[in-house]
C-alpha positions as CSV (number, residue, x, y, z in Angstrom):
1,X,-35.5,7.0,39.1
2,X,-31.9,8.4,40.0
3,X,-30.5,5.5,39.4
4,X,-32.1,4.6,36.1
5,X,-30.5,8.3,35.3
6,X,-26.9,7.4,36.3
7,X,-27.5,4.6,34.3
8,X,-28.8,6.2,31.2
9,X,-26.2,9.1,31.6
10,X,-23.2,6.7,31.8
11,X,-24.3,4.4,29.1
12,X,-24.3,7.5,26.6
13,X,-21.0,8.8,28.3
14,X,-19.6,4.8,27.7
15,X,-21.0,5.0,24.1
16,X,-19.0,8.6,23.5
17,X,-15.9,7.4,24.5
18,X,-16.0,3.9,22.6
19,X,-15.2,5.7,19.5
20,X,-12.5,7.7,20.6
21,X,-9.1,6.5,18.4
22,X,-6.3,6.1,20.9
23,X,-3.1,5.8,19.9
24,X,-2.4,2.4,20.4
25,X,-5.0,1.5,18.1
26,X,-2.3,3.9,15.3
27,X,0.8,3.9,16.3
28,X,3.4,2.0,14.4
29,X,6.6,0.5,15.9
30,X,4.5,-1.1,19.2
31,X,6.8,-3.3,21.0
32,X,4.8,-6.7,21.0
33,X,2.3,-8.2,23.7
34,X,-1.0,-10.3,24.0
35,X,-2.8,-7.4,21.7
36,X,0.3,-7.1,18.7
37,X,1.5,-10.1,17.4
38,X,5.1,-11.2,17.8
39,X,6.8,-12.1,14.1
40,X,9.4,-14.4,14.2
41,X,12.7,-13.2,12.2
42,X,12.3,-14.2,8.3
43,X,13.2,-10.9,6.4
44,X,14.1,-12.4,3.0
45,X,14.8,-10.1,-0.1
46,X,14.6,-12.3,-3.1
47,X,15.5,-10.3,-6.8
48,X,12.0,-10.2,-8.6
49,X,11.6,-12.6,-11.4
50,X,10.5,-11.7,-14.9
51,X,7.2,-12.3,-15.9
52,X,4.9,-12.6,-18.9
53,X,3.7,-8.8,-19.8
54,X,6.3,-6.9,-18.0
55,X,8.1,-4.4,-19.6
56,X,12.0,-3.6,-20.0
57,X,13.9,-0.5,-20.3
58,X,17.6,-1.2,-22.0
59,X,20.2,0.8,-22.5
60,X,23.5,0.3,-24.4
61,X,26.9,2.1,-22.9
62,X,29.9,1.8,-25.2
63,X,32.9,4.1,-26.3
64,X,31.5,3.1,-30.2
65,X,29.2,5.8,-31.0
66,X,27.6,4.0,-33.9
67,X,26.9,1.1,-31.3
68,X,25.0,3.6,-29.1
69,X,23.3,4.8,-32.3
70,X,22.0,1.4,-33.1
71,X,20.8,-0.7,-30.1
72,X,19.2,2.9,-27.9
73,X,16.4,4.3,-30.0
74,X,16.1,7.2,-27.9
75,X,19.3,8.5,-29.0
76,X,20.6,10.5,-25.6
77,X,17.5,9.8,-23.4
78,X,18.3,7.8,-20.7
79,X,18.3,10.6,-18.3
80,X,14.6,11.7,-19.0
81,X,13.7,7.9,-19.5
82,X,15.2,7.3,-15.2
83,X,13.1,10.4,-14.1
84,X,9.8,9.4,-15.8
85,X,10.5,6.0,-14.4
86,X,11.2,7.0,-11.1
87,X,8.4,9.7,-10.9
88,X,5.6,8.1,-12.7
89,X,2.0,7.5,-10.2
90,X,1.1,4.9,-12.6
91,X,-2.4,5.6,-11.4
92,X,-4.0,5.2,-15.3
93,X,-2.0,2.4,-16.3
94,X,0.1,4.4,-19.0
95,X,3.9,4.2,-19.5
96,X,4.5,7.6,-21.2
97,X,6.5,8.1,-23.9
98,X,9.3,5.7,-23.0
99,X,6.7,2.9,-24.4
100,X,8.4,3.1,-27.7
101,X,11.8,2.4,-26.5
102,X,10.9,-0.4,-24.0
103,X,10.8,-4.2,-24.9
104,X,7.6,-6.8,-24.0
105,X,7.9,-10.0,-22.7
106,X,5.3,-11.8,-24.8
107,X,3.4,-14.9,-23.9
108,X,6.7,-17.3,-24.4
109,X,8.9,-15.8,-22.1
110,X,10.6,-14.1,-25.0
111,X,11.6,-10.0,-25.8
112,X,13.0,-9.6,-29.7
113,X,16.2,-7.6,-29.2
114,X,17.6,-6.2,-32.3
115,X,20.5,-7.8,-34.0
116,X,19.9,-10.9,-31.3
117,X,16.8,-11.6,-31.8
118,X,14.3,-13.9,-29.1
119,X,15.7,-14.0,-26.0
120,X,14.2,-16.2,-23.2
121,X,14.2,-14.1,-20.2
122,X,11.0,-15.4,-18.1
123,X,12.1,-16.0,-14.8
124,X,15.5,-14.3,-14.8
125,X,16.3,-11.2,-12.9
126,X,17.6,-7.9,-14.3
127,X,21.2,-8.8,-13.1
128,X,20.4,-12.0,-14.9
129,X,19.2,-10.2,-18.1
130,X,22.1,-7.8,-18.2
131,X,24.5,-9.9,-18.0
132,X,23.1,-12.5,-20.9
133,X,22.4,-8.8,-23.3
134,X,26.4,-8.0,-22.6
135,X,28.1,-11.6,-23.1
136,X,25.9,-11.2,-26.7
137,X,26.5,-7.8,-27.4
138,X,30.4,-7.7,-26.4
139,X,30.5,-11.2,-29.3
140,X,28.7,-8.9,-32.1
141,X,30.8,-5.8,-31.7
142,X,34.1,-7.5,-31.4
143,X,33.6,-8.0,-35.0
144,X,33.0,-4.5,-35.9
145,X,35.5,-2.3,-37.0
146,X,37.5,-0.3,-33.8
147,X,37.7,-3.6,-32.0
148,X,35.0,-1.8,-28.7
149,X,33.9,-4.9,-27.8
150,X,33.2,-3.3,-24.7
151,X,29.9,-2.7,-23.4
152,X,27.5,-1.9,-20.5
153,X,23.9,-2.3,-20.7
154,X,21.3,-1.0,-17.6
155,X,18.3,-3.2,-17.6
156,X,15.1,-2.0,-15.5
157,X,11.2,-3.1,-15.0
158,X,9.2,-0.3,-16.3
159,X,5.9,-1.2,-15.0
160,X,6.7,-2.7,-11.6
161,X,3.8,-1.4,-9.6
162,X,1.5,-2.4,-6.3
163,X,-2.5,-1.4,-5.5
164,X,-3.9,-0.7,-2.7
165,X,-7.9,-0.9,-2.0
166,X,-9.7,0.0,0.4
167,X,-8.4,3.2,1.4
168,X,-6.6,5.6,-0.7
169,X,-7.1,3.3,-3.4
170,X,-5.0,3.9,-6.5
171,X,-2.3,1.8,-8.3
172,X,1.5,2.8,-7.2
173,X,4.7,2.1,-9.2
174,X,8.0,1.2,-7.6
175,X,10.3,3.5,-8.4
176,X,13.1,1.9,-6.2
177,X,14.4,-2.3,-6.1
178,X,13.5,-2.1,-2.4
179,X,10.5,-0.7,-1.3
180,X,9.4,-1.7,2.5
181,X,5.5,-1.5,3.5
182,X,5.8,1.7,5.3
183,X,7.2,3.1,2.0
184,X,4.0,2.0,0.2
185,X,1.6,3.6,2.6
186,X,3.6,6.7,2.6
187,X,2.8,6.7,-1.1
188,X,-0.7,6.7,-0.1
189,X,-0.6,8.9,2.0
190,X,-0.4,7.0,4.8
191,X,-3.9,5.1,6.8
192,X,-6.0,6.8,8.2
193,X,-7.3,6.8,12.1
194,X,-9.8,4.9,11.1
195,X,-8.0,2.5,9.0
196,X,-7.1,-1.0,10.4
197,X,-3.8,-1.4,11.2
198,X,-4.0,-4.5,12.9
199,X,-5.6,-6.8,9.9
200,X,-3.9,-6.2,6.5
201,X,-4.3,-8.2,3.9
202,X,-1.5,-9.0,1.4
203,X,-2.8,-10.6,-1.9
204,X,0.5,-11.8,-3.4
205,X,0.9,-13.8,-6.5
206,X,3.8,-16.2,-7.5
207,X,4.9,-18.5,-9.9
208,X,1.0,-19.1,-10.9
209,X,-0.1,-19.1,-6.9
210,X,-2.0,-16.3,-5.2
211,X,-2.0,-16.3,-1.7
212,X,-3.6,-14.1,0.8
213,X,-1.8,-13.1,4.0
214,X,-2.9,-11.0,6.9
215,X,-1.1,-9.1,9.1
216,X,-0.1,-6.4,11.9
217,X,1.9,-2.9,10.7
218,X,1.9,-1.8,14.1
219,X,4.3,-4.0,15.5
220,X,7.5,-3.7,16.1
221,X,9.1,-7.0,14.5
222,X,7.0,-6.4,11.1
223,X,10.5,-4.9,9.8
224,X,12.0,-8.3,10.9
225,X,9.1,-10.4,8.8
226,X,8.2,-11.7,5.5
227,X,5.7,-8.7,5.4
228,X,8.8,-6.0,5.2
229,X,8.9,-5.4,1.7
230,X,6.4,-5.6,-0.9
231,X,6.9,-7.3,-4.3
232,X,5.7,-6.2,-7.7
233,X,2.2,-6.3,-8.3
234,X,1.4,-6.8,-4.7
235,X,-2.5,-5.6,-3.7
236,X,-2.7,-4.3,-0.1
237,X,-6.4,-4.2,1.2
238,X,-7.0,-2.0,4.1
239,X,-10.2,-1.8,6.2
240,X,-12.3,0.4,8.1
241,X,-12.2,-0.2,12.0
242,X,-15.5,-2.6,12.5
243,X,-18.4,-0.3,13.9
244,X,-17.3,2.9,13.6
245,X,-19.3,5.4,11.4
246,X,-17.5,8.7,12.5
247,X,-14.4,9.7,14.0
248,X,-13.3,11.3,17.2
249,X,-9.5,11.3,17.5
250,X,-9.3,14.4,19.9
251,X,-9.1,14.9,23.7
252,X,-11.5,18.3,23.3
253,X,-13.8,16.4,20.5
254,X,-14.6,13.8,23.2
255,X,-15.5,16.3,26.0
256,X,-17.4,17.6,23.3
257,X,-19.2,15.1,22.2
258,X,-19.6,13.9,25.7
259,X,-21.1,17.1,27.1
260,X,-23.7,17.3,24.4
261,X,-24.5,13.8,24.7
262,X,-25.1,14.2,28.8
263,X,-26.8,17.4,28.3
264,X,-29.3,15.6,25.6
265,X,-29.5,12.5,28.1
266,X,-30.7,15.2,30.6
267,X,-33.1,16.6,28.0
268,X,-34.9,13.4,27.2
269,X,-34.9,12.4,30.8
270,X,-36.6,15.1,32.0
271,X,-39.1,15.4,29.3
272,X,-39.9,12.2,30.4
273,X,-40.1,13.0,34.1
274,X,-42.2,15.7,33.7
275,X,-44.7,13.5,31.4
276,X,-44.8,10.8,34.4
277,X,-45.2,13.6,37.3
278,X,-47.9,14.8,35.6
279,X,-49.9,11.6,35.2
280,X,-49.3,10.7,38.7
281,X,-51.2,14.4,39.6
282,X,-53.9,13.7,37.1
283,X,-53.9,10.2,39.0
284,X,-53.2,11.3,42.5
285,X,-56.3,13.9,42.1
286,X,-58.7,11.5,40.7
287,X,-57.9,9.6,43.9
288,X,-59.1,12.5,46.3
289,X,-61.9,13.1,44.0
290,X,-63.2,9.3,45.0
């Protein structure tokens, strides 16, 4: 019977400990090994290309005043229109108030600037974009009278935004042109101990292709990898750890738990051992009665 009650004891001490997070299991930057993956080096930053339903912010610099008048409907705005930009969750899907002032590219690949009219801009970047709005611009206002044909123009994505789901679900915009994975999570809040870290899924969609890729934030070469940065309208799914239903990510919550597990191991066992000694009594007295 000893044995059976080492046995049972370290079973339920084995079963205590099993759920203890370590940090392995949570730390980022691991150097990698048999358990981390290695990634080879193909960090590639690529300007996002325009798509159908995205949304652009432009605004006209120029010494002409009536130029500035004409082509930025918010008049002197383009400081509050950068912070709301920059500062926005995203989380219900608005834009604010800079909606009036931005310009949709419709189903064609088109926006409708004023005084140029369509402009085909699916699949060019900003850069791209700004450059084609100032070589058009600069030919319209040489004509106007005061000869400022020159002009600046800042062109950027309103609704460029990533989800995650999950954990911490929510949708996230991108309030910078490069924003790495860590970045993201931060935004989240970061995982949690008992998020995977070692299986995250990357839904990623391109030129009409979706494509799912899985990977490992807690190694080291992730900021070498195609993983590194995240792209526009990226969805990250993250995962509880498999089998675990609560947490113990302390040293004392482990002795803890541990201890009151023994002590109700020891409980049950002897409940039990006092049931079977007393039918052997009843048994062994029956005997003598015979």
């Amino acid at each position: 019977m000893i044995k059976i009650k080492n046995i049972f004891i370290a079973a339920l001490v084995g079963l205590a400990l099993s759920s203890c997070v370590t940090a392995r299991k949570v730390n980022y930057m691991q150097e990698p090994d048999k358990y981390i993956p290695h990634y080879a080096d193909t960090l590639s930053f690529e300007d996002y290309e325009l798509r159908i339903g995205d949304r652009l912010y432009v605004y006209v610099y120029s010494l002409n005043e009536e130029v500035m008048k004409m082509y930025n409907s918010g008049g002197g705005n383009a400081s509050q229109m950068r912070y709301q930009m920059g500062n926005s969750n995203g989380a219900n899907g608005q834009y604010g108030s800079y909606d009036l002032y931005t310009y949709l590219i419709d189903q064609e690949g088109f926006i409708d600037f004023p005084t140029i009219g369509k402009m085909q801009v699916l699949g060019k970047t900003t850069r791209e974009v700004k450059h084609m709005l100032e070589e058009e611009l600069g030919k319209l206002i040489a004509e106007l009278p005061g000869g400022y044909s020159m002009v600046s123009v800042e062109v950027n994505i309103v609704n460029r935004s990533f989800s995650i789901i999950g954990a911490q679900s929510g949708r996230y915009m991108i309030n910078k042109e490069k924003m790495t994975i860590f970045e993201a999570l931060a935004m989240a809040g970061d995982l949690k101990e008992f998020n995977s870290r070692k299986e995250i899924k990357l839904v990623r969609e391109k030129n009409g292709v979706t494509t799912i890729k899985t990977f490992d934030v807690r190694s080291k070469d992730i900021i070498n990898s195609e993983f590194y940065y995240i792209e526009p309208n990226d969805i990250i799914y993250i995962r509880q750890i498999p089998g675990y239903s609560f947490g113990i990510n302390h040293v004392t919550t482990v002795i803890g738990v541990t201890a009151a597990t023994i002590s109700f191991g020891v409980f049950i066992y002897s409940i039990v051992q006092t049931g079977i000694n007393h039918v052997n009594k009843r048994i062994n007295g029956d005997y003598d009665k015979k």
